[in-house]
N, CA, C and O atoms as a GROMACS GRO file, in nm:
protein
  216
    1UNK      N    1   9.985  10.051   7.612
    1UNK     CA    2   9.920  10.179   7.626
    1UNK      C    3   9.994  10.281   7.539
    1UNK      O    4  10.117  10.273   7.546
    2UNK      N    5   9.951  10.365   7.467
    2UNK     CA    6  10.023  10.460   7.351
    2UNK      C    7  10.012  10.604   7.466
    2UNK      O    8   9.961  10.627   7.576
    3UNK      N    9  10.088  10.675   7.369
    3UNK     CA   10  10.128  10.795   7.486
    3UNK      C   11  10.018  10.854   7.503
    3UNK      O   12   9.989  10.888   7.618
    4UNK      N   13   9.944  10.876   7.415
    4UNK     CA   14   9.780  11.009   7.459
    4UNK      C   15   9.726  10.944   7.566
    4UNK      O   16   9.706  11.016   7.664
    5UNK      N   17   9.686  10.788   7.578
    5UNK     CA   18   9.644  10.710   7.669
    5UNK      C   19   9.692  10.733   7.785
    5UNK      O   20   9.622  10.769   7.879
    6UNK      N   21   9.859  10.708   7.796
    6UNK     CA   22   9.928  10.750   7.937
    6UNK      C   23   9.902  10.884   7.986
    6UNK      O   24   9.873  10.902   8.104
    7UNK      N   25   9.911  11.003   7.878
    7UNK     CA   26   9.891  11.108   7.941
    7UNK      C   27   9.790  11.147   7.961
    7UNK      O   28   9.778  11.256   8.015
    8UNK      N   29   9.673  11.069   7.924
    8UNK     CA   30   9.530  11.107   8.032
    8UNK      C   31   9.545  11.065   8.156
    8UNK      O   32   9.520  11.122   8.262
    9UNK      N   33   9.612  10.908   8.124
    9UNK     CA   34   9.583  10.877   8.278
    9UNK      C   35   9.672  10.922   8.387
    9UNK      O   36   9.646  10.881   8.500
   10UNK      N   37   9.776  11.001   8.369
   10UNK     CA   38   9.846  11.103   8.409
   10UNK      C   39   9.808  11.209   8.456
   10UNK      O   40   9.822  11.246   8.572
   11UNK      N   41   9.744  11.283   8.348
   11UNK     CA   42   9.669  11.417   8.417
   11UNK      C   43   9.524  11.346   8.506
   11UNK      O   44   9.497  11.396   8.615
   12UNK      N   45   9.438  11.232   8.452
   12UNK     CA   46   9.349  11.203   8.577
   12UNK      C   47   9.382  11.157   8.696
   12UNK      O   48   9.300  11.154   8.787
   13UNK      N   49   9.502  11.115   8.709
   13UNK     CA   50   9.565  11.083   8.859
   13UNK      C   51   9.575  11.218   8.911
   13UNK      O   52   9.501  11.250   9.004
   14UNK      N   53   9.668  11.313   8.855
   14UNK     CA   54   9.710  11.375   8.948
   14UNK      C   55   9.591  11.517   8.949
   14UNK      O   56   9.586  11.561   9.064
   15UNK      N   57   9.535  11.564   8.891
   15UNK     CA   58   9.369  11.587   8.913
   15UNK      C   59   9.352  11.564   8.992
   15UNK      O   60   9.376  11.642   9.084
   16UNK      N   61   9.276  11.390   9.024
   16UNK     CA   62   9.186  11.382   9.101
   16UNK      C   63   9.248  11.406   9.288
   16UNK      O   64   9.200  11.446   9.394
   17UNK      N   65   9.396  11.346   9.232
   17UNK     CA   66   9.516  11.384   9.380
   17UNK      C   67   9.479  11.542   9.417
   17UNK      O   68   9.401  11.591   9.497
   18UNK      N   69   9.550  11.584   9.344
   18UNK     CA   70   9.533  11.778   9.380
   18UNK      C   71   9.391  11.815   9.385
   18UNK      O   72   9.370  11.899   9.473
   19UNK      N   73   9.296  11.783   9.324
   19UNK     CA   74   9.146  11.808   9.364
   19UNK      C   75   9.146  11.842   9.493
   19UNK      O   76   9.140  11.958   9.534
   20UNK      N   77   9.154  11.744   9.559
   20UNK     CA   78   9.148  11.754   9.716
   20UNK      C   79   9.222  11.870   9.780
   20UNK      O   80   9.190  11.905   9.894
   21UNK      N   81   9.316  11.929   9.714
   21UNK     CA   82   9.402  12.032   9.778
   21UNK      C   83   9.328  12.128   9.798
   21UNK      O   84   9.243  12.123   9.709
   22UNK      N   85   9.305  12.230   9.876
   22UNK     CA   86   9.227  12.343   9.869
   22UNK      C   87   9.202  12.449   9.832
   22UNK      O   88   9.104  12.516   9.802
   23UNK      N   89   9.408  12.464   9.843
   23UNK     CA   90   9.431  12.552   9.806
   23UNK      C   91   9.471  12.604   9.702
   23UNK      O   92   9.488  12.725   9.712
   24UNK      N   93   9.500  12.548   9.578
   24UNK     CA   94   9.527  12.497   9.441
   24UNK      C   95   9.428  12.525   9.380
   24UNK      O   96   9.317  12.490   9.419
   25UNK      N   97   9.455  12.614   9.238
   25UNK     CA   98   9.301  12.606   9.234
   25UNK      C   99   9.323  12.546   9.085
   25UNK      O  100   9.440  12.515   9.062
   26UNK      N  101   9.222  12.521   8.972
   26UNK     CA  102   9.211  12.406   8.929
   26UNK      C  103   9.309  12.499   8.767
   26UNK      O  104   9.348  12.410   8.691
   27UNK      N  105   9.332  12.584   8.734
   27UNK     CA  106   9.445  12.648   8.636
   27UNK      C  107   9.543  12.607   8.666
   27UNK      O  108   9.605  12.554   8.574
   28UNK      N  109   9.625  12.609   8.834
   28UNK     CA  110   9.748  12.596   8.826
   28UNK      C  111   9.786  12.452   8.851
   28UNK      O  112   9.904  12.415   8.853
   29UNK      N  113   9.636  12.338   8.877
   29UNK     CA  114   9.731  12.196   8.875
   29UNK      C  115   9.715  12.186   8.705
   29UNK      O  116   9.807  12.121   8.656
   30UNK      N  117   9.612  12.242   8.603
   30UNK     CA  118   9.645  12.214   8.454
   30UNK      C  119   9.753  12.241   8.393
   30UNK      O  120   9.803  12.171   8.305
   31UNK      N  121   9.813  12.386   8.454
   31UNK     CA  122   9.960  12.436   8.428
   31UNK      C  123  10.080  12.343   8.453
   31UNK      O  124  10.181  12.319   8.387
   32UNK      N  125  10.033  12.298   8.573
   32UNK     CA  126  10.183  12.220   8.614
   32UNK      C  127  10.170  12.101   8.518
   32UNK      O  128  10.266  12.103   8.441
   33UNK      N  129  10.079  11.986   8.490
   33UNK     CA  130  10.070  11.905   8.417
   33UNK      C  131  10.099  11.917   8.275
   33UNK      O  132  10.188  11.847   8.226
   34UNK      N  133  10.025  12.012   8.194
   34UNK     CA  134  10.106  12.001   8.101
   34UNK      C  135  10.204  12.113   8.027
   34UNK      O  136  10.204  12.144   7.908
   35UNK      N  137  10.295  12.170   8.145
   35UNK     CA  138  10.397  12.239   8.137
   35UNK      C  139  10.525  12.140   8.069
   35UNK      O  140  10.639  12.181   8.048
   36UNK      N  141  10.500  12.069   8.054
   36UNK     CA  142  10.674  11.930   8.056
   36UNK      C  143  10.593  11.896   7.896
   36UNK      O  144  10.663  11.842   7.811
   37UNK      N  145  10.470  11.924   7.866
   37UNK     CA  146  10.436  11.866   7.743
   37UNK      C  147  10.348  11.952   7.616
   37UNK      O  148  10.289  11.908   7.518
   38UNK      N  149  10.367  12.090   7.666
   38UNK     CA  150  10.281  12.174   7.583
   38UNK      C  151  10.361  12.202   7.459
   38UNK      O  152  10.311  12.243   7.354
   39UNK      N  153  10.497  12.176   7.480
   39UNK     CA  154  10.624  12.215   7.336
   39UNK      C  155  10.551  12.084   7.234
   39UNK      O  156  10.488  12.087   7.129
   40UNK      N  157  10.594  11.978   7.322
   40UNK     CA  158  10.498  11.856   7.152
   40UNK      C  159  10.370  11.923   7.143
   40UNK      O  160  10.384  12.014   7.061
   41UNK      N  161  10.267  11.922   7.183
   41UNK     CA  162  10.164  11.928   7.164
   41UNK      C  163  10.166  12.039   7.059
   41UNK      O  164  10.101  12.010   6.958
   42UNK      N  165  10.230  12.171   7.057
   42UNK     CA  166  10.206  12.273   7.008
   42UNK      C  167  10.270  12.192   6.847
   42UNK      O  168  10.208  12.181   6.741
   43UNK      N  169  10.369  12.159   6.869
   43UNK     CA  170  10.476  12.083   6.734
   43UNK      C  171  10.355  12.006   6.684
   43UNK      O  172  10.312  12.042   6.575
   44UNK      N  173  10.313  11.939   6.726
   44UNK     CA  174  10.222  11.805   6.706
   44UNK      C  175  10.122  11.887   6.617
   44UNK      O  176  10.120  11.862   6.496
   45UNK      N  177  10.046  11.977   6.665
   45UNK     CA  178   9.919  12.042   6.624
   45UNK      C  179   9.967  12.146   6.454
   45UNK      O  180   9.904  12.154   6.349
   46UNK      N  181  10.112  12.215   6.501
   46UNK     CA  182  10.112  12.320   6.404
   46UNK      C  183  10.221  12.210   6.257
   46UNK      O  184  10.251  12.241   6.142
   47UNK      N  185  10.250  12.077   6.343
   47UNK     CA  186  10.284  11.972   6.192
   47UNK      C  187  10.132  11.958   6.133
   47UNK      O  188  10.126  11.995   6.016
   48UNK      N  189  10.034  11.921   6.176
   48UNK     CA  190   9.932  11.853   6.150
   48UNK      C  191   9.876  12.000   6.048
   48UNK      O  192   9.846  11.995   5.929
   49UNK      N  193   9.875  12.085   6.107
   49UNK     CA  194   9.829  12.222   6.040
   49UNK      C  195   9.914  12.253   5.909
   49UNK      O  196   9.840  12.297   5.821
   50UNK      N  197  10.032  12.244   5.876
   50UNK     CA  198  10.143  12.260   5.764
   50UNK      C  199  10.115  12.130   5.696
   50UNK      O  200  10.183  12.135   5.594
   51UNK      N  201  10.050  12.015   5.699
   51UNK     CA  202  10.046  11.885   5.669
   51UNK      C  203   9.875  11.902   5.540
   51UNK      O  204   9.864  11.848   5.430
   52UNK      N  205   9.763  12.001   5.617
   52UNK     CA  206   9.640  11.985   5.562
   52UNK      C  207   9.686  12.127   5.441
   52UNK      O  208   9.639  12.116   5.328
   53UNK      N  209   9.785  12.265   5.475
   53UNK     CA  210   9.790  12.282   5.386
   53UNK      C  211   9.867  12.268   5.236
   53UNK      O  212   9.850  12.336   5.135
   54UNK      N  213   9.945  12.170   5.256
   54UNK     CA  214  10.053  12.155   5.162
   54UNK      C  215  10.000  12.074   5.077
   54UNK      O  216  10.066  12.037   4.979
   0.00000   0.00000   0.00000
């Protein structure tokens, strides 16, 4: 399984877990999930961006 793979099935576990919560509302379980992974993502996106203009 490559990492994008794991981290869907990561955020769809714990989604569909906290879904059920009531009181949670559906911003702050996206926050918590990818709080630990928004630094790559941002790296990931603004390499890819410095990559199309060079």
């Amino acid at each position: 399984m490559n990492e994008y793979q794991a981290f869907y099935e990561m955020v769809k576990y714990w989604t569909m877990n906290d879904y059920r919560t009531q009181a949670i509302k559906s911003e702050v379980i996206i926050d918590m999930l990818i709080s630990d992974f928004i630094e790559e993502m941002v790296t990931a996106k603004l390499s890819e961006f410095d990559s199309k203009i060079s």
